[in-house]
VOZA-151322 format. One record per residue (C-alpha): residue number from 1; residue in three letters; chain; x, y, z. Coordinates in Angstrom, 1 decimal, always signed. Example, Ala and Ser with C-alpha at 12.3 -4.5 7.8 and 13.67 -1.06 7.14 Angstrom:
2
TIRO;num;residuo;cadena;east;north;up
TIRO;1;Ala;A;+12.3;-4.5;+7.8
TIRO;2;Ser;A;+13.7;-1.1;+7.1
//
This chain:
416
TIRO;num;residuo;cadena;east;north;up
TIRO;1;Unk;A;+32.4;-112.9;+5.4
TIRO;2;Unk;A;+29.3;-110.9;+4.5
TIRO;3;Unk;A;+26.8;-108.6;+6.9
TIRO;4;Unk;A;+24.1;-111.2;+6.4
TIRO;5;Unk;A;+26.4;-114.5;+7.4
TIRO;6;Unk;A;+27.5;-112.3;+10.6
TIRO;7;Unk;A;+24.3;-112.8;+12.0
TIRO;8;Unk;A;+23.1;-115.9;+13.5
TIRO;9;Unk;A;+21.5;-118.6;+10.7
TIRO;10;Unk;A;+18.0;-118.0;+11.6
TIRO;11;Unk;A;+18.4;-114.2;+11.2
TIRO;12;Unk;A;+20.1;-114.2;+8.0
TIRO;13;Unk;A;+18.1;-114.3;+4.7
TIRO;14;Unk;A;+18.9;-118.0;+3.2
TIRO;15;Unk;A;+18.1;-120.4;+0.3
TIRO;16;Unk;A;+15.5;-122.2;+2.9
TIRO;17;Unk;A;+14.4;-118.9;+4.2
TIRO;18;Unk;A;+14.1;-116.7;+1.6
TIRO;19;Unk;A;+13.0;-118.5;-1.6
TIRO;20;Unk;A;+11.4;-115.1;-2.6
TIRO;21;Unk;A;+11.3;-111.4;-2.2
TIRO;22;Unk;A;+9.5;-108.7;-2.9
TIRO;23;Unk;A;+9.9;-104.6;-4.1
TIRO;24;Unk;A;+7.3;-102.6;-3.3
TIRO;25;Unk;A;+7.4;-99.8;-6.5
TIRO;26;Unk;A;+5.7;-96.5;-5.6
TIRO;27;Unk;A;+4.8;-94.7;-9.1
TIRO;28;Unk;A;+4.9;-90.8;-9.4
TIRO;29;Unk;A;+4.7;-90.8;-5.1
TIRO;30;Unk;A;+1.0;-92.1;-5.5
TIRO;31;Unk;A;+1.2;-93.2;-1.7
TIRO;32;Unk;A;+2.2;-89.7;-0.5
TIRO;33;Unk;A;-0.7;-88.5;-2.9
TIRO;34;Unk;A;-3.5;-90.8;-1.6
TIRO;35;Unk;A;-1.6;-90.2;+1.9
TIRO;36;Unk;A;-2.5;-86.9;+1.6
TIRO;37;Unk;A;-6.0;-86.7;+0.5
TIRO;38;Unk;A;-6.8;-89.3;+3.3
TIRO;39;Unk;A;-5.7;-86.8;+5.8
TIRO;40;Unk;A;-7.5;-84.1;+4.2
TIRO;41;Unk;A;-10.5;-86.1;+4.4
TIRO;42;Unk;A;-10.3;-87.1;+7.7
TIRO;43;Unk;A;-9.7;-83.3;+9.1
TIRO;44;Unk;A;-12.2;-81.7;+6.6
TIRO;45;Unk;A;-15.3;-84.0;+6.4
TIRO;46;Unk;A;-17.8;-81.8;+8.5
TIRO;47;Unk;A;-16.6;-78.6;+6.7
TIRO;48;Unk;A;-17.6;-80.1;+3.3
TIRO;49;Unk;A;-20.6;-82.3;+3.9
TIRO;50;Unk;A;-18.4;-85.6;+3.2
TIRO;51;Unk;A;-20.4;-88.3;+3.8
TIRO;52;Unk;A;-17.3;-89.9;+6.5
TIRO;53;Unk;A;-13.7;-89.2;+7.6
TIRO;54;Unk;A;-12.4;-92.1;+5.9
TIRO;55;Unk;A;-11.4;-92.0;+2.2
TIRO;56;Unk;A;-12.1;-95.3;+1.2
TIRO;57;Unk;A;-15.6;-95.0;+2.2
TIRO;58;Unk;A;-16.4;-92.2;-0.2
TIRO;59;Unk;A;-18.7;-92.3;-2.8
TIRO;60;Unk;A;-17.5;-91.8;-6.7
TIRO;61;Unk;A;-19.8;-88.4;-6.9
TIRO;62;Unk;A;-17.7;-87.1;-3.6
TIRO;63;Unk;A;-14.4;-88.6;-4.5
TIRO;64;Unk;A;-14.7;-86.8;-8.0
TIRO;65;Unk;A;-15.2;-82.9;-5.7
TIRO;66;Unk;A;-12.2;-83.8;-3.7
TIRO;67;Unk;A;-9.1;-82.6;-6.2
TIRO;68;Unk;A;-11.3;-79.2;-6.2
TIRO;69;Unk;A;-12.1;-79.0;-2.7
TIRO;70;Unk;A;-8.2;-80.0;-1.7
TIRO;71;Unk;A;-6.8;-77.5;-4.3
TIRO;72;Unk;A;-8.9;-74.2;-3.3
TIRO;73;Unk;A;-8.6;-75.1;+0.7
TIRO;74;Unk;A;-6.6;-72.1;+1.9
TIRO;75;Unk;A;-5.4;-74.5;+4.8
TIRO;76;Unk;A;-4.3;-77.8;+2.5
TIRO;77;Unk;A;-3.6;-76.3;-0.9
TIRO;78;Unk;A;-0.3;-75.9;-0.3
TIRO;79;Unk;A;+0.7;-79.4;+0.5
TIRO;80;Unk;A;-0.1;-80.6;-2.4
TIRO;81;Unk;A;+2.4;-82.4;-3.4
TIRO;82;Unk;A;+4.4;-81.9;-6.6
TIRO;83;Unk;A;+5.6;-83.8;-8.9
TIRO;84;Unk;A;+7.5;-84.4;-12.3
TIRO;85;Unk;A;+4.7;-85.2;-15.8
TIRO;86;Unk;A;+2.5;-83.4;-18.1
TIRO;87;Unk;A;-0.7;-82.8;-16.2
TIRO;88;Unk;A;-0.2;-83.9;-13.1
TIRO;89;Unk;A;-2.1;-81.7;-9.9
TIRO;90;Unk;A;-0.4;-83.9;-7.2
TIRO;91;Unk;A;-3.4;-85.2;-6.4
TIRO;92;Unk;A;-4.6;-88.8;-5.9
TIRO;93;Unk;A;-8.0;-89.8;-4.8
TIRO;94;Unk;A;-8.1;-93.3;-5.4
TIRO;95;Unk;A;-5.6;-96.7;-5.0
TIRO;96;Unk;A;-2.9;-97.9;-7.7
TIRO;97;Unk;A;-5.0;-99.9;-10.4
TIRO;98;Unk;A;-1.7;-101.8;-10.6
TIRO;99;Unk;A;-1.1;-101.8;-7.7
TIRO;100;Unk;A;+2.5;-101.7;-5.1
TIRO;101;Unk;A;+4.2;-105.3;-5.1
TIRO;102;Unk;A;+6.1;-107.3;-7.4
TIRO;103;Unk;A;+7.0;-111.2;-5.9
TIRO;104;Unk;A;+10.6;-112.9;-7.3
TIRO;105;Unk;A;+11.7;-116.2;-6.8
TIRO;106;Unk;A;+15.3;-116.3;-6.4
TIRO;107;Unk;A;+17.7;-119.1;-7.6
TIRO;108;Unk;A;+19.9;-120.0;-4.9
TIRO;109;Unk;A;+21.5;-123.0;-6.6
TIRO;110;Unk;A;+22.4;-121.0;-9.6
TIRO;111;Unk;A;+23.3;-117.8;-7.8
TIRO;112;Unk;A;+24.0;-118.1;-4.0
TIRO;113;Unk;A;+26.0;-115.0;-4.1
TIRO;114;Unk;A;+23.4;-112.7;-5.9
TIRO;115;Unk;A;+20.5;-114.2;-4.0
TIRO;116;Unk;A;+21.8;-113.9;-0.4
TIRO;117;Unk;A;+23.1;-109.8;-1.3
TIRO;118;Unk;A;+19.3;-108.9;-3.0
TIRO;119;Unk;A;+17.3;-111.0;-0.3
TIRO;120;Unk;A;+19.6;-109.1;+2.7
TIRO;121;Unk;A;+19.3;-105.6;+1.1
TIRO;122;Unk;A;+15.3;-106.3;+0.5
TIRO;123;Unk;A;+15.2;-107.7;+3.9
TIRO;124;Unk;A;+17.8;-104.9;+6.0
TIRO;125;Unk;A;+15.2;-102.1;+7.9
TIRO;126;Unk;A;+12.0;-102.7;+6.3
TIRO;127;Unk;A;+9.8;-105.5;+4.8
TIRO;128;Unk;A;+8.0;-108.6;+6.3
TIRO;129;Unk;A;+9.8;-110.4;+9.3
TIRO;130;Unk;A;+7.8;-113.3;+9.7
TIRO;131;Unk;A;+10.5;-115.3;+8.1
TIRO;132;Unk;A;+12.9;-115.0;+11.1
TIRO;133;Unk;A;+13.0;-117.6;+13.9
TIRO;134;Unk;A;+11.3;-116.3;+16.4
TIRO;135;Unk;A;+9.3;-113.7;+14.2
TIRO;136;Unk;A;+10.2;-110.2;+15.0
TIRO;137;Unk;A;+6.9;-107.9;+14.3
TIRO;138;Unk;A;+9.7;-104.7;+15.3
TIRO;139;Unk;A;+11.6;-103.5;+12.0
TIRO;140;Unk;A;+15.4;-102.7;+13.3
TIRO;141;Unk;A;+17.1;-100.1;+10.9
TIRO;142;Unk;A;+19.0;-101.0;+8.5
TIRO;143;Unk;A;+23.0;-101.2;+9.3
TIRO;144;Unk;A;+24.9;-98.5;+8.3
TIRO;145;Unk;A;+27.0;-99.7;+4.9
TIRO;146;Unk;A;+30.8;-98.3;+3.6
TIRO;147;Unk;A;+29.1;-95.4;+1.6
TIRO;148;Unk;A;+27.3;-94.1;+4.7
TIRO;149;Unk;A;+24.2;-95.2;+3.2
TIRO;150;Unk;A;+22.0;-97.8;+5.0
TIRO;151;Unk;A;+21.9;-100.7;+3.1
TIRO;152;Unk;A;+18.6;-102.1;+1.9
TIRO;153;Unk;A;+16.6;-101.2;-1.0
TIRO;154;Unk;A;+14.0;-99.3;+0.3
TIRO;155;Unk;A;+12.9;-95.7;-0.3
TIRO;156;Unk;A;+15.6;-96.2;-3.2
TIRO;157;Unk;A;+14.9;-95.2;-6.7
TIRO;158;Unk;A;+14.7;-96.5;-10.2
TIRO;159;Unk;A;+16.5;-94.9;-12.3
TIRO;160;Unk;A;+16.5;-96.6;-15.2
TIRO;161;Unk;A;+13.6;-97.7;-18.1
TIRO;162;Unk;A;+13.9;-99.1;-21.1
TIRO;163;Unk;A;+10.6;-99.8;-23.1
TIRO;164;Unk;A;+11.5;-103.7;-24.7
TIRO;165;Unk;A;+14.5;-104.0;-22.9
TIRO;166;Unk;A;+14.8;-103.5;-18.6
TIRO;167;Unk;A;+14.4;-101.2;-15.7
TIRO;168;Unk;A;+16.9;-100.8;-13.7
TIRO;169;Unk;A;+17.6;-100.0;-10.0
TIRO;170;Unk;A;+19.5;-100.7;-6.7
TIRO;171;Unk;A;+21.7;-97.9;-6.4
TIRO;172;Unk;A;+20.7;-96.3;-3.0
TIRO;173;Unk;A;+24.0;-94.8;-2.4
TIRO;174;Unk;A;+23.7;-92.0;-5.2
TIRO;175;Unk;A;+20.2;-93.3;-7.4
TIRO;176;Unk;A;+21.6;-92.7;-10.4
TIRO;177;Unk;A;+23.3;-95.8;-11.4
TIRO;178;Unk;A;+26.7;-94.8;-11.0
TIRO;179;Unk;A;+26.7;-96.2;-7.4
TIRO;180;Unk;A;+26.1;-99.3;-5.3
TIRO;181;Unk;A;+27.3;-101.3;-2.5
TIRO;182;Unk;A;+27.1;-105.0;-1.9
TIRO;183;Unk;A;+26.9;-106.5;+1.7
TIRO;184;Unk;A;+30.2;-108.0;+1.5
TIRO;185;Unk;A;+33.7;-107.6;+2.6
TIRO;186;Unk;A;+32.9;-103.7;+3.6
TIRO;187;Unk;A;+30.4;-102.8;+0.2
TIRO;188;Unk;A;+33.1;-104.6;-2.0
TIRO;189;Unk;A;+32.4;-106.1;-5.7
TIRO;190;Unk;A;+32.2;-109.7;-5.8
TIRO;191;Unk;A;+32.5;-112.1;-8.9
TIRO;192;Unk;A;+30.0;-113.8;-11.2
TIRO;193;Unk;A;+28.6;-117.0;-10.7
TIRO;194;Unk;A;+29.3;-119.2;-13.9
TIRO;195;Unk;A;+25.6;-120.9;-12.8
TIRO;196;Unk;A;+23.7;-117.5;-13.1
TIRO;197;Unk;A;+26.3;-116.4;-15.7
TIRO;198;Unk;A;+25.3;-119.1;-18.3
TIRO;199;Unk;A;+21.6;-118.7;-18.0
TIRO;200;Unk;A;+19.9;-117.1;-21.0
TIRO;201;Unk;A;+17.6;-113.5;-20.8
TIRO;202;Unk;A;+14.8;-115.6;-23.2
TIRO;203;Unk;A;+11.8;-113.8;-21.0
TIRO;204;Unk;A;+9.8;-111.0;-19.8
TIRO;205;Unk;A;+10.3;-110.8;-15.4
TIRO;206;Unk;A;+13.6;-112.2;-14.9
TIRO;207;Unk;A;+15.8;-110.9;-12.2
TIRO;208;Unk;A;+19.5;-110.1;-13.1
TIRO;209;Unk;A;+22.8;-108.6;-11.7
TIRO;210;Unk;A;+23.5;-104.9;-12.8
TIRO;211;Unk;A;+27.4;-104.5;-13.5
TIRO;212;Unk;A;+30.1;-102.4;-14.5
TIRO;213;Unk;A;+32.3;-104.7;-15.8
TIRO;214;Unk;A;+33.1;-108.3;-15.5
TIRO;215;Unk;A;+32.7;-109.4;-11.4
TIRO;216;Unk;A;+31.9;-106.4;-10.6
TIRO;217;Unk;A;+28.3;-107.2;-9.0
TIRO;218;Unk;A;+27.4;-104.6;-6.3
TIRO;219;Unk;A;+23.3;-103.8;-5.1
TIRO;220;Unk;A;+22.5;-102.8;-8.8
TIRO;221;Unk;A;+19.6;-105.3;-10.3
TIRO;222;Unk;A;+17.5;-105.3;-13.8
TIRO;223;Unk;A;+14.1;-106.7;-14.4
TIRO;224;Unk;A;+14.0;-107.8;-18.4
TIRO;225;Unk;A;+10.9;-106.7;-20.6
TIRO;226;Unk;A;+10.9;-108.9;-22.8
TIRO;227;Unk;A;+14.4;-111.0;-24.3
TIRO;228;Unk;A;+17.3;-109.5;-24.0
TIRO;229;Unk;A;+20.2;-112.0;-26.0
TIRO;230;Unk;A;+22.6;-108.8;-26.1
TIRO;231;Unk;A;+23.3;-109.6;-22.1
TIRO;232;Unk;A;+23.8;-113.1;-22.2
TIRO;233;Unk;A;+27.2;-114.2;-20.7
TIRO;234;Unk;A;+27.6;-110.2;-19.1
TIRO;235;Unk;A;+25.0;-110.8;-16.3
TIRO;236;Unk;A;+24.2;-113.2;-13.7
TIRO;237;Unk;A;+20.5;-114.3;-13.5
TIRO;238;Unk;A;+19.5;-115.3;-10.1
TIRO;239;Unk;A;+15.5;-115.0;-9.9
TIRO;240;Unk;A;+12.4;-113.9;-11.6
TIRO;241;Unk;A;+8.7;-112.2;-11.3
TIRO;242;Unk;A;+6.2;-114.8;-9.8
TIRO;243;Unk;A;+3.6;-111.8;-9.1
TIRO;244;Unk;A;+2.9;-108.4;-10.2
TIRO;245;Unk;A;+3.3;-108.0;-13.8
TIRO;246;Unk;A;+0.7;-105.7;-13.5
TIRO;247;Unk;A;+3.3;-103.6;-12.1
TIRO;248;Unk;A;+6.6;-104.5;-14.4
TIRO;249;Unk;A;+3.7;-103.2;-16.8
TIRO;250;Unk;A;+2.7;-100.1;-15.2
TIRO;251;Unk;A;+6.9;-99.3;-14.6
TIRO;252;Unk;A;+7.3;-99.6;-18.1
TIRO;253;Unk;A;+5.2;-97.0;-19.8
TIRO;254;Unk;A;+7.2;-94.7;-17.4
TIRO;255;Unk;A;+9.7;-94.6;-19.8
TIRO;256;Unk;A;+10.4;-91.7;-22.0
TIRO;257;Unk;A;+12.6;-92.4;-24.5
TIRO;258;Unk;A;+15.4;-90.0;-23.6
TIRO;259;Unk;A;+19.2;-90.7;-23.8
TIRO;260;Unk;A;+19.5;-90.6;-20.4
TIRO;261;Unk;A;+16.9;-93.3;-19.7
TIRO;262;Unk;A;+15.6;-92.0;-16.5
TIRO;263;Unk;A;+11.6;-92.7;-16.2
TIRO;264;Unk;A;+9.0;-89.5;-16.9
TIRO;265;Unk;A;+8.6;-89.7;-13.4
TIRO;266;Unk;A;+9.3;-90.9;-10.2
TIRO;267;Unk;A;+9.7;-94.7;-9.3
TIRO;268;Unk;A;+11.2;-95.4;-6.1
TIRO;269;Unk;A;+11.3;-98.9;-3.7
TIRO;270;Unk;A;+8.5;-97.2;-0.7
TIRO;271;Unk;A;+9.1;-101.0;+1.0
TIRO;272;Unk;A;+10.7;-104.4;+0.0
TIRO;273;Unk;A;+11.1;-107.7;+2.2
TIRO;274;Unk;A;+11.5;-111.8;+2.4
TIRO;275;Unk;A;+7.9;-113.0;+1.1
TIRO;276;Unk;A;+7.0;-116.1;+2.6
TIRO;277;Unk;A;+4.2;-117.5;+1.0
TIRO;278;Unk;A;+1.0;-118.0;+2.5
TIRO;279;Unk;A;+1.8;-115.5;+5.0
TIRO;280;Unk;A;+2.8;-112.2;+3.2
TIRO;281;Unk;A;+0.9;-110.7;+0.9
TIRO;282;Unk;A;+1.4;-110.9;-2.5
TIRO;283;Unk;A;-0.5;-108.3;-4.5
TIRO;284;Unk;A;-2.2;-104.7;-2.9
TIRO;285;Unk;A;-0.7;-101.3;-2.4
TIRO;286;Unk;A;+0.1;-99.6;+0.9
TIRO;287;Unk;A;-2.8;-97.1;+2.5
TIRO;288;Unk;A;-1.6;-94.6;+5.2
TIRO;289;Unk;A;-4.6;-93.8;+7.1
TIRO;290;Unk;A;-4.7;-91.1;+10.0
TIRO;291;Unk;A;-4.8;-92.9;+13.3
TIRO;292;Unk;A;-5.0;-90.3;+16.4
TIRO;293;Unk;A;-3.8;-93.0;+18.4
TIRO;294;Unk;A;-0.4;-93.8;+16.6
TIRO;295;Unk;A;+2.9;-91.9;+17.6
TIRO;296;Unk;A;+3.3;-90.6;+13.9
TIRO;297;Unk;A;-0.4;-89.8;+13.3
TIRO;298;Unk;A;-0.7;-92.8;+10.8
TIRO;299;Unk;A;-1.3;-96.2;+10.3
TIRO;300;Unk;A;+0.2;-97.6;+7.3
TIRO;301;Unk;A;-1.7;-100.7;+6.0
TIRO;302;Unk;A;-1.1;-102.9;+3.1
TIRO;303;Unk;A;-4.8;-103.6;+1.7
TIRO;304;Unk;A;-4.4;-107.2;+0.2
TIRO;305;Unk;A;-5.7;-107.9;-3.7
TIRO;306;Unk;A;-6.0;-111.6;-3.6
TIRO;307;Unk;A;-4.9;-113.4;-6.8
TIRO;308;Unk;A;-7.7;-115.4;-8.5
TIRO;309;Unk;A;-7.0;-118.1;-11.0
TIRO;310;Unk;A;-10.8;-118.0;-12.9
TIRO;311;Unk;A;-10.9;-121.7;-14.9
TIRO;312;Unk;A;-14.0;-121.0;-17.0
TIRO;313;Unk;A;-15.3;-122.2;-20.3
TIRO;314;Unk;A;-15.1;-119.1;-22.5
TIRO;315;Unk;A;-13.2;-115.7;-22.9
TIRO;316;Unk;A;-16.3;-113.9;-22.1
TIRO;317;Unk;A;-17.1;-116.0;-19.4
TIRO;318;Unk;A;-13.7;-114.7;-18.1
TIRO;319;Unk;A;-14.8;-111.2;-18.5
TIRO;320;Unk;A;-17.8;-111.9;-16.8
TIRO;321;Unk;A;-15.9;-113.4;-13.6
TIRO;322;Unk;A;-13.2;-110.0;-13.7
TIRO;323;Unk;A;-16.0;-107.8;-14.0
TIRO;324;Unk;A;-17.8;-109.0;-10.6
TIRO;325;Unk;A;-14.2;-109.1;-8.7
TIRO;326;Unk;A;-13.0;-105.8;-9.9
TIRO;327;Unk;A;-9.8;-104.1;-9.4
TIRO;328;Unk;A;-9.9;-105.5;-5.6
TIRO;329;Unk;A;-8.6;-108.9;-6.5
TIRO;330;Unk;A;-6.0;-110.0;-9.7
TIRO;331;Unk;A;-7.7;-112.0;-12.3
TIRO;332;Unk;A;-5.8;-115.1;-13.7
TIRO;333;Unk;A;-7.5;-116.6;-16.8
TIRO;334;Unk;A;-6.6;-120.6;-16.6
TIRO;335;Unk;A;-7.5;-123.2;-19.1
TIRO;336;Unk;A;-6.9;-126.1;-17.3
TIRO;337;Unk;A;-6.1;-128.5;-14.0
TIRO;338;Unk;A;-2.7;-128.8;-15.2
TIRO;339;Unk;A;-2.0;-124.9;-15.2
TIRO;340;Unk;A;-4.3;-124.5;-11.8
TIRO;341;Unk;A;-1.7;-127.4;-10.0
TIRO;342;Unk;A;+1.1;-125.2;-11.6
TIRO;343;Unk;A;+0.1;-121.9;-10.7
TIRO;344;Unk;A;-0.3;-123.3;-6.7
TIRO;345;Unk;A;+2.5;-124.9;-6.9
TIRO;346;Unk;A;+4.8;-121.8;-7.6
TIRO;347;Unk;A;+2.5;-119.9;-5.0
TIRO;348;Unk;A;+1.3;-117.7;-8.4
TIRO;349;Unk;A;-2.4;-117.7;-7.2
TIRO;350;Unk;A;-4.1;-117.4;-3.8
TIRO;351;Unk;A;-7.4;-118.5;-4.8
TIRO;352;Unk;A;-9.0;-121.0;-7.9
TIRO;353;Unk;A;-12.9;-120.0;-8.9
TIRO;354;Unk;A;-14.2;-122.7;-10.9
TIRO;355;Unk;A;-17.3;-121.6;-13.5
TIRO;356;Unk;A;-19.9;-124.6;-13.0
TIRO;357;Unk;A;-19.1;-125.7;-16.2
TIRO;358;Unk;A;-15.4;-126.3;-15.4
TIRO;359;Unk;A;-16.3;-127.9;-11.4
TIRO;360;Unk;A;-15.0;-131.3;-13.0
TIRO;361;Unk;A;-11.4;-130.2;-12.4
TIRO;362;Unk;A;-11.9;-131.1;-8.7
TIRO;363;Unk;A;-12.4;-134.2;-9.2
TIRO;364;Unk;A;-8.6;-134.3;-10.5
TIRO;365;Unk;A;-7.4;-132.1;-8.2
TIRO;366;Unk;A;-7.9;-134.2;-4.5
TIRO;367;Unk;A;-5.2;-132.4;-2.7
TIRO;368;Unk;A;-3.1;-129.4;-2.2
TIRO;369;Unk;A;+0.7;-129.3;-3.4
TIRO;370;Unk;A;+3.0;-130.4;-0.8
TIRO;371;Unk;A;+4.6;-127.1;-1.7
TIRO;372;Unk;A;+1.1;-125.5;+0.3
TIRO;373;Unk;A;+1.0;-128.7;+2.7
TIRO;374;Unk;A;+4.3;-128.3;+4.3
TIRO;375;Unk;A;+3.9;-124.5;+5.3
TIRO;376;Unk;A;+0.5;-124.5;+6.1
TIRO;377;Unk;A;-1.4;-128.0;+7.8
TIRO;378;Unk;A;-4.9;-125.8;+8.4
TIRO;379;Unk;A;-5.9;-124.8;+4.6
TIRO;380;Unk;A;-8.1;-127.3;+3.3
TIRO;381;Unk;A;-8.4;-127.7;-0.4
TIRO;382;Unk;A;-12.3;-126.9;+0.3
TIRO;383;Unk;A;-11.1;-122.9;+0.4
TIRO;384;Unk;A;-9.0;-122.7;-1.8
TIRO;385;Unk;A;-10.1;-124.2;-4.8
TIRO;386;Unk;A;-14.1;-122.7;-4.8
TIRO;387;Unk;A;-16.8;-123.2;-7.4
TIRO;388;Unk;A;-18.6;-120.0;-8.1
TIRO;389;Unk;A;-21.0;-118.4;-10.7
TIRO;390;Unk;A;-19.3;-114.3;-11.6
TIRO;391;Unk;A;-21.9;-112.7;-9.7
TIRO;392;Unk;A;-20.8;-114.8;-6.2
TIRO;393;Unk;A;-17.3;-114.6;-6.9
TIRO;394;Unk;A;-16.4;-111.6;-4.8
TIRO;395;Unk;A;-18.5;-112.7;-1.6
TIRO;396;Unk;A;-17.0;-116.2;-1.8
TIRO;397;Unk;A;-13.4;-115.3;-2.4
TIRO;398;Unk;A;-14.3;-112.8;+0.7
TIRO;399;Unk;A;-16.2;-115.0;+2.8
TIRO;400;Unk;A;-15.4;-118.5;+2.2
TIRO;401;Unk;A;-11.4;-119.0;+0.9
TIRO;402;Unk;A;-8.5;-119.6;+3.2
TIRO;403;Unk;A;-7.8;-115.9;+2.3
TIRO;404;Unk;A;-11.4;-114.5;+4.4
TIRO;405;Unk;A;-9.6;-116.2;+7.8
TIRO;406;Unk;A;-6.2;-115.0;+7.5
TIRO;407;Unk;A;-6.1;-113.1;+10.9
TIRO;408;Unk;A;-3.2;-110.5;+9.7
TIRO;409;Unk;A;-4.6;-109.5;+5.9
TIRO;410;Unk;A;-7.0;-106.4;+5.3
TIRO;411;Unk;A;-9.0;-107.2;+2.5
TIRO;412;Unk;A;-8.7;-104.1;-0.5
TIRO;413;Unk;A;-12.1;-103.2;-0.7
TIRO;414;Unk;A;-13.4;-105.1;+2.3
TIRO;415;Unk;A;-12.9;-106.2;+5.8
TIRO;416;Unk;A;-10.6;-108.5;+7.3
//
């Protein structure tokens, strides 16, 4: 029996369930950082002439004074916070350009085993609950595993990058690869499945077992960089990156090059969960903004960057249309209706902007994937696939997608 199977079915992450998860990967404790200069804003505004209390509502001229102001405050200067790399001040006045959250789709027919341990551990005291039934909005902690360690992934580290080859992580019992506990049979090993065994590493974003040994599978997990042949037949596959290779990109130039492998600085899981599309978001960071009224003195929002498939006629049209939405949204350049039915179907892109020139792909496109129909019956095809010129693209995106009525999502950069 495992932890998850004790539970009742509709509590237990599943292959109906939990299709996908997601990490969320804090780099060099950026959230802490921003965290920090938020509530420095908020509790020094009137002192230094800010223009408001919030952050995100600064200007570029003020946001550029704030690493001086914050470093020479007697008050705040010494919670800076600090941290391993060359030139680093522990100070971080604006969001991740990457930013948090990397989306996997797991492969429960190939990897049952695998897939049920990583979706539990992302899933165990933290994350998105929305796929329970009932939804639980309260987060209970994570059980307690053999190691004395709570078992999930979160607030563990990476410890492990390899420029070309993988990162590495899932140890949270001593974050330094030599550790790891699965949620079966007491934190025991369990075997390899032939299915996720036989599968080749021919790509960049696939999700595979970390191992000691031949079935010796624990929490331990890699991401691939690009091909890796030399662990074919050693490791099981049993997923891969649908979203945020902005971030597998970001992860990798952490790495140093030393024999140990560790990255230049810190990378650790700050949140993880079951995404269920249409519902969780997929790309953003996490904001922790000072709220008087909350028992910790904080509100931690995730600030959403819808993903934008952009079908237009040109590269530089393209440039045109990322220009205009910025680092608030993720640009996907698409060439055709063939790779725009694709990319919905496999929930890769929130949103479709259409250059005039391109509009005739609606005309082929009459209808949403059933893979979009069978979640959600209210989200017509009128707001999610959009025809826009680059300079409306941000306004219609924010004012007229599916995306601009979804109650629960704050908008990076915008409202809800």
């Amino acid at each position: 029996p495992s932890y998850a199977t004790m539970a009742s079915p509709s509590s237990s992450p599943n292959a109906t369930n939990a299709t996908y998860c997601y990490l969320d990967i804090d780099l060099n404790e950026h959230r802490s950082k921003l965290a920090l200069s938020a509530a420095f804003v908020d509790a020094t505004d009137t002192r230094y002439g800010l223009s408001s209390p919030d952050l995100q509502l600064l200007g570029g001229s003020e946001l550029a004074r704030l690493p001086e102001l914050l470093s020479t405050d007697h008050e705040w200067k010494d919670k800076i916070i600090v941290s391993a790399g060359a030139n680093n001040d522990g100070i971080e006045v604006k969001a991740p350009d990457a930013g948090n959250r990397i989306v996997f789709e797991l492969d429960w027919d190939a990897a049952p085993l695998a897939c049920e341990n990583f979706a539990t551990l992302c899933s165990n005291g933290g994350g998105d609950r929305s796929f329970l039934n009932p939804p639980e909005k309260k987060v209970p902690p994570a059980p307690v595993g053999d190691s004395g360690k709570p078992l999930t992934y979160r607030k563990s580290i990476i410890h492990r990058v390899i420029p070309g080859f993988i990162v590495q992580g899932g140890d949270f019992v001593f974050g330094n690869g030599s550790g790891g506990e699965s949620i079966y049979n007491n934190g025991k090993k369990f075997k390899d499945e032939r299915a996720g065994l036989v599968k080749k590493h021919d790509a960049r974003g696939l999700l595979s077992m970390g191992n000691s040994g031949k079935n010796s599978n624990t929490s331990q997990f890699f991401i691939t960089f690009a091909p890796a042949p030399q662990c074919d037949g050693k490791h099981v596959i049993f997923g891969k990156v649908v979203s945020g290779f902005s971030v597998l990109n970001a992860i990798e130039k952490m790495a140093t090059g030393a024999s140990d492998e560790t990255p230049s600085q810190t990378v650790k899981i700050s949140d993880c969960g079951i995404w269920t599309p249409l519902s969780t978001p997929a790309a953003g960071y996490w904001y922790d903004k000072p709220d008087p009224d909350s028992f910790t003195g904080i509100s931690s929002l995730f600030l959403v960057r819808p993903r934008v498939a952009v079908v237009a006629p040109n590269t530089a049209a393209v440039e045109k249309f990322e220009n205009e939405l910025g680092s608030t949204c993720v640009v996907i350049s698409v060439e055709d209706g063939e790779k725009v039915l694709e990319l919905l179907t496999s929930f890769m892109a929130d949103v479709v902007l259409l250059a005039p020139a391109c509009k005739g792909i609606l005309q082929k496109i009459t209808e949403l994937p059933k893979s979009w129909t069978t979640r959600q019956s209210g989200i017509a095809i009128s707001q999610v696939i959009l025809e826009a010129k680059p300079v409306d693209a941000l306004n219609i995106v924010r004012q007229q997608s599916w995306i601009a009525k979804h109650k629960n999502w704050q908008l990076d950069g915008g409202s809800t």
